[in-house]
N, C-alpha and C positions, 0 to 999 in steps of 0.2 A: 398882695398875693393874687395872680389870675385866678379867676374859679371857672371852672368846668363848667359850660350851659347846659346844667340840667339840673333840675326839681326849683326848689326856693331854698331861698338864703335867710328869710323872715318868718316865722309861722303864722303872724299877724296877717302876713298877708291874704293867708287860706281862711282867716275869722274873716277879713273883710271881704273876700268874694262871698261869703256866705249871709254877710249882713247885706252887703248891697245885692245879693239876687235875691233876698225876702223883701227888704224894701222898694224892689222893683215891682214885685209881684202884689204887694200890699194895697196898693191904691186901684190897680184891676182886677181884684180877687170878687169869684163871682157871688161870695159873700153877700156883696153889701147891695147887688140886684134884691137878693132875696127878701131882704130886711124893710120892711114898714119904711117906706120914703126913701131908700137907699143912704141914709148918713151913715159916718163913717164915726168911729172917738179917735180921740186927740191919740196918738201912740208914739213908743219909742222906740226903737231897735238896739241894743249895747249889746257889746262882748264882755262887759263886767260881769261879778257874779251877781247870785240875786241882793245881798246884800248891800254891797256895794250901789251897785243902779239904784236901789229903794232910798239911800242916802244920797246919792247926788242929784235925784228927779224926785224929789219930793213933790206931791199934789203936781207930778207933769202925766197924770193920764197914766194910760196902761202902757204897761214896760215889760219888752219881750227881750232875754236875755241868754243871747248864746254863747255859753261859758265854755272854753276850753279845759276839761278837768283830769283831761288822762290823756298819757300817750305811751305806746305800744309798738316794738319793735313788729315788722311784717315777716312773718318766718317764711312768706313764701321768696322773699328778695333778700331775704341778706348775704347771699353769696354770687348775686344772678353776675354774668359776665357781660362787664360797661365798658363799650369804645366808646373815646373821647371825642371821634372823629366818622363824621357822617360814613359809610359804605362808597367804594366807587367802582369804576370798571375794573377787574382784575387787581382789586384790594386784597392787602389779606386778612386772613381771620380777625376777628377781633382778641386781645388776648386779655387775660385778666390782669387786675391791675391790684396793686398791693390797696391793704384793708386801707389807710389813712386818706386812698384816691379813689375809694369806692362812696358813690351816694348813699347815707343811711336812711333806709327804707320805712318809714315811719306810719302807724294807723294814729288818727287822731278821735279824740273821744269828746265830743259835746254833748254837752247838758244845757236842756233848754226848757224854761219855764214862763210863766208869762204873770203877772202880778196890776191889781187894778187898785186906784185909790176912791173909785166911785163907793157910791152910797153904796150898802145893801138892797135891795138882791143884784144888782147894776152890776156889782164889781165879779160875783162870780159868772155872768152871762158875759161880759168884756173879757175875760182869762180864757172863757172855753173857744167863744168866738176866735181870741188870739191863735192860742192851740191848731184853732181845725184851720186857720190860714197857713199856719207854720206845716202843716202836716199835707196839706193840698199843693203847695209851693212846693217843698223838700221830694213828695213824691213825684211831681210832675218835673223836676231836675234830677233824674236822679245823676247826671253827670254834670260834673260844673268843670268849663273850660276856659281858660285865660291864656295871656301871652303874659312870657316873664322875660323883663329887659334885664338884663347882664350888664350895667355899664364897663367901658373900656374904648379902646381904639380899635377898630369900632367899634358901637356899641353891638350885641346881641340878642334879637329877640328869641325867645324856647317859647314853640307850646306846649304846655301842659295842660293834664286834665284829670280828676278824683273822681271816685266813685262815693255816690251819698246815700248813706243802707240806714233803718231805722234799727236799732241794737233792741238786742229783749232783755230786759233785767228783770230780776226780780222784784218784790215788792222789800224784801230784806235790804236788797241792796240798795235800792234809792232810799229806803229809812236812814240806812247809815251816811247817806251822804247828807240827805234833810239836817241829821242832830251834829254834823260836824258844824252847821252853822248857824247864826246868830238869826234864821228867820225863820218866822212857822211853815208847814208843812202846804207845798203849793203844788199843782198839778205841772206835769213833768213829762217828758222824752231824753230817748238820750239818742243819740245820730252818730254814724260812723264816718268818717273820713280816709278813705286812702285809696291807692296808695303816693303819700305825702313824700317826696326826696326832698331832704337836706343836703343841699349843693357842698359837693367835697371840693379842694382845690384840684385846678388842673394838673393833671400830671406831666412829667417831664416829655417833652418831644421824640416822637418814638422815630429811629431810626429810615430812612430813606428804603422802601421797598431795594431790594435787589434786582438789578435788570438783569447782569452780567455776574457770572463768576468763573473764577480759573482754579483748578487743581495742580497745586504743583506738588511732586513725589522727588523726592531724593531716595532711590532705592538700597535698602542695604546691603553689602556688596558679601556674594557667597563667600563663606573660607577657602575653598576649591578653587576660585576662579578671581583671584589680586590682579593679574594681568586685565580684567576686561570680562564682562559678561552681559548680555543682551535678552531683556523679557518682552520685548513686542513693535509692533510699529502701527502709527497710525496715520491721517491725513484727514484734510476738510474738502468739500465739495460744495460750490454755490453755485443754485442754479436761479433760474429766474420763477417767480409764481405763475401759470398759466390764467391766472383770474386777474391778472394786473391790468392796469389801461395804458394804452397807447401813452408814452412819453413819462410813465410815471413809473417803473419797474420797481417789485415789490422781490426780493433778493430771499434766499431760504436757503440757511446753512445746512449739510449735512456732514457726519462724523463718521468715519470708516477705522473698526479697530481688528484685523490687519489693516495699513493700508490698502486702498485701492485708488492709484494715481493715473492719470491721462501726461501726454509727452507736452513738457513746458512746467510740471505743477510740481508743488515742493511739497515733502512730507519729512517725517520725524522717525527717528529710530532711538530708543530708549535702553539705556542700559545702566552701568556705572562702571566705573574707571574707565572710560570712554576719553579717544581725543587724546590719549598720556604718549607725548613726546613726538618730535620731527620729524624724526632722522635716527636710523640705526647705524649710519659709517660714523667712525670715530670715536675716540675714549669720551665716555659720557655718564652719568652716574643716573640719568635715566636713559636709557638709549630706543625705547618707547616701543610699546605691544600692541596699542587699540586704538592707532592713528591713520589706519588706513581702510576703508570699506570694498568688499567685495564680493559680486554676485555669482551668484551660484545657480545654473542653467538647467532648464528643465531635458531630457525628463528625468534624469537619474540626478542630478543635484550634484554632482561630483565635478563636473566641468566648472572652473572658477575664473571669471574676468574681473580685476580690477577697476573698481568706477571709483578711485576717491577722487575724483574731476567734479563728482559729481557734490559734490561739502560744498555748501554755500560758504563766502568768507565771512570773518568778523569783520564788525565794524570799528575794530582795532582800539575802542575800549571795553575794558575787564566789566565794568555795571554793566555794558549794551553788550554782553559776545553773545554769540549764536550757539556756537559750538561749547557745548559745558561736560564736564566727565558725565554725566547723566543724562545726556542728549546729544544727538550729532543728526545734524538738519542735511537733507540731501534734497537735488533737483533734477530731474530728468529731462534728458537734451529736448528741446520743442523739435526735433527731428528725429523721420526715419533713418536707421542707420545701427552698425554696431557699437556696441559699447566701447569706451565711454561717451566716445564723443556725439553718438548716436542712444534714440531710445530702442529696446527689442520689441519685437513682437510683444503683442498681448498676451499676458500668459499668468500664470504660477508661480512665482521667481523665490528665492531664498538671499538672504543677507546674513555675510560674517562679515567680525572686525578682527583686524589682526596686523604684521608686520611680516614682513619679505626677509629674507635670512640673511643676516648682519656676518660680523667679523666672527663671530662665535658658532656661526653656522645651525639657527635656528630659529624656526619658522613658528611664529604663534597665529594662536586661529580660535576667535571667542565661538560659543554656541551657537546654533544657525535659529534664524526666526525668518516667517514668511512674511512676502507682501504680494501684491497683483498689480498687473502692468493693463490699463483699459485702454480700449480707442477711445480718442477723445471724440467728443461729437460737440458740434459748433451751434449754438442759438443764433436766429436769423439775425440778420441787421438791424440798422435802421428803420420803422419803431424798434425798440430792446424787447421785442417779446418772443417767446418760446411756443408759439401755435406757427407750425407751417400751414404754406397755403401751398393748394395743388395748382398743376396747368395740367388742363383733359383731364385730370383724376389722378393723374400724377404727380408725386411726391418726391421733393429731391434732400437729401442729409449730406451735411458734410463735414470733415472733421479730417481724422488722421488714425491710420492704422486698419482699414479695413481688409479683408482676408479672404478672398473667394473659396468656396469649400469649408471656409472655419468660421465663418459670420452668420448670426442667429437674428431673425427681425421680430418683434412679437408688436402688438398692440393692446395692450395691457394684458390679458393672458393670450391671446388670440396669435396662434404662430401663422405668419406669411410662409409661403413654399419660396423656396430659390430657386430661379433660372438662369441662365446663362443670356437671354436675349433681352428686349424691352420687357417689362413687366406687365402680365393682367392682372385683373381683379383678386384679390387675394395674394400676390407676389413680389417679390422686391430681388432686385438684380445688384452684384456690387461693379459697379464702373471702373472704379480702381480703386488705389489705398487709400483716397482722401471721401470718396462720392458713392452713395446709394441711393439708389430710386426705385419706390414702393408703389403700390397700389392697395387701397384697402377691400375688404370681401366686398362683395356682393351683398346685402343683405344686412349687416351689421346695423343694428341700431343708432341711431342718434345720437349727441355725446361728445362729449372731451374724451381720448382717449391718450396715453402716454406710449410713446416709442421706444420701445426698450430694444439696444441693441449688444450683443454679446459676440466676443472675437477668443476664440479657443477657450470658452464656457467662463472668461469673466466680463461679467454684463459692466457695461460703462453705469457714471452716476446720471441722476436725469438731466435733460437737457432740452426735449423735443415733446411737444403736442400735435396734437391733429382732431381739428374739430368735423364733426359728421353732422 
């Protein structure tokens, strides 16, 4: 079974960091400076209890003995929330993981005593000396740090690291541990350990971040309206990022819900029973209501032209259609001109579906919903990037649909005045329906500034910089 890198999978192991950082400290502990000649007694270090060690080292010298004799869930961690998986850019949360894949949080409890076989009075001055080793070492660690290897493919190093606290107990208390065993009463500490993780197994592989997703809606279709009914329209707009470098454009969608489309760009009209049937000549047992799209002109909305030119086709399989009772995809002519075969003016615009009056001499016509008709505006060439550059201080835009009298220029809120000749400082002139040329204020600070351009008050999506 994989185990999660993290805590120990052995407890032994946390006893032997413990014995080998005393027995490291043991032979330069400043102790044995102090001592008439500097010698040292023979000693031993074991994680047996005392008993045990006094029975296998017989006459081996003084025997220091750190016994593991309690262990203690850590209430500060037993619920803490553990990712299996280091943090990264734009990771997400970490989340909790069921109890069976959580580390359990463990405090560890030693008992340490020290026991000498020398003569009298020898053996109790080799016990205490042990002690004040054990007790100068311990507080001068009080963090003990290791790497713990995970074997696998690869293998895993984890560091970890405990905290090492001297416990107070009582004198009752240590009596009662004294008479649980088989030896007499020796001088004693008890040390805290944690916090100790017991490595849980790795949990299962969590799901691939989401980069992308798609909403799709099957809407339920009113009692009132079986022929065909219509809740909204939307469209996408991508422009280019103004912080991109030369030859490397960095693309930025944006969502429009009414649509707002430029001439050439396809958008979406949303409804249900959408698209039902061809053709209303002829006996036919649907002879079809919501198969034909048509716009509705401003400014009273009453004037009605037929655009179903404008319904992209399917791609003549039922998996891949475009066209679904819930959707009917439209594109607007890439030219000036009237409808259909043309796009209009900038504007307001309203959308019905419906069918033209059959042998039965009746005309349907779904609920009307709005969209917006923008001038398109065109990003420079060759490099792909969206910061123009002036000549003399002049700025040229170009695109499709502009409107002398009905065209708005701003620089991020800052409005240019319109004139009718070249443009000065602060103003922008429209050429024709394709071409504008601006000038920025006088005085304007320094800057990226975005172009925003609006033709009978609907502003296009962005497309233009201008750096100062």
């Amino acid at each position: 079974m994989t185990q999660a890198p993290i805590g120990v999978l052995d407890l032994s192991q946390v006893t032997e960091l413990l014995i080998g950082t005393l027995t490291e400290y043991w032979s330069t502990a400043p102790l044995w400076l102090a001592l008439a000649g500097g010698s040292q007694f023979t000693f031993t270090i074991t994680g047996m209890t005392p008993d045990e060690a006094r029975q296998a080292n017989a006459g081996g010298g003084c025997q220091v003995t750190v016994t593991l004799i309690h262990i203690e869930p850590n209430k500060f961690n037993r619920n803490f929330v553990y990712s299996p998986t280091p943090p990264g850019p734009n990771s997400p949360s970490a989340r909790p993981q069921a109890i069976p894949y959580l580390p359990l949080a463990l405090d560890l409890f030693y008992f340490v005593t020290a026991f000498s076989d020398a003569n009298p009075p020898s053996c109790a001055v080799q016990e205490q000396q042990a002690i004040s080793i054990v007790l100068n070492c311990f507080h001068q660690n009080p963090i003990i740090r290791t790497n713990v290897v995970f074997q696998g493919s690869p293998s895993v190093s984890t560091p970890e690291e405990f905290t090492l606290t001297m416990e107070i107990e009582s004198v009752d208390s240590i009596s009662r541990f004294w008479q649980a065993t088989t030896m007499p009463f020796r001088l004693s500490v008890m040390y805290r350990v944690a916090v100790v993780f017991l490595t849980p197994p790795a949990p299962p592989v969590l799901a691939k971040q989401v980069s992308r997703f798609t909403l799709a809606v099957d809407p339920a279709t009113p009692p009132f309206a079986q022929n065909g009914w219509l809740f909204g329209t939307s469209s996408s707009a991508t422009f280019i990022d103004p912080d991109s470098l030369p030859g490397s454009p960095q693309n930025v969608n944006v969502d429009y819900s009414p649509a707002t489309v430029t001439p050439g760009q396809r958008f979406f009209l949303y409804g249900s029973n959408l698209n039902q049937g061809t053709d209303y000549s002829g006996p036919s047992p649907n002879p079809g209501t919501s198969y034909r799209a048509y716009l509705r002109l401003p400014p009273d909305y009453q004037t009605e032209q037929e655009v179903t030119a404008w319904k992209v086709p399917d791609l003549g399989s039922p998996s891949a259609a475009i066209q679904t009772s819930a959707r009917m995809v439209l594109e607007v002519p890439n030219a000036e001109g009237s409808p259909p075969s043309g796009a209009p003016q900038p504007g307001v615009y309203a959308l019905v579906v419906g069918s033209d009056a059959g042998p039965d001499a009746i005309t349907y016509r779904t609920n009307v919903t709005p969209f917006s008709i923008a001038a398109r505006v065109d990003a420079p060439g060759s490099p792909a990037l969206p910061v123009l550059k002036d000549v003399a201080g002049t700025y040229t835009a170009t695109g499709m649909g502009f409107i002398a009298g009905s065209t708005q220029v701003m620089l991020e809120t800052v409005p240019l005045d319109y004139v009718a000749g070249p443009p000065g400082a602060g103003q922008f002139t429209v050429v024709d329906v394709e071409t504008i040329t601006f000038q920025a204020p006088s005085g304007l600070s320094s800057g990226m500034y975005g172009v925003r351009i609006r033709v009978n008050q609907v502003e296009s999506p962005p497309a233009l910089w201008i750096q100062l």
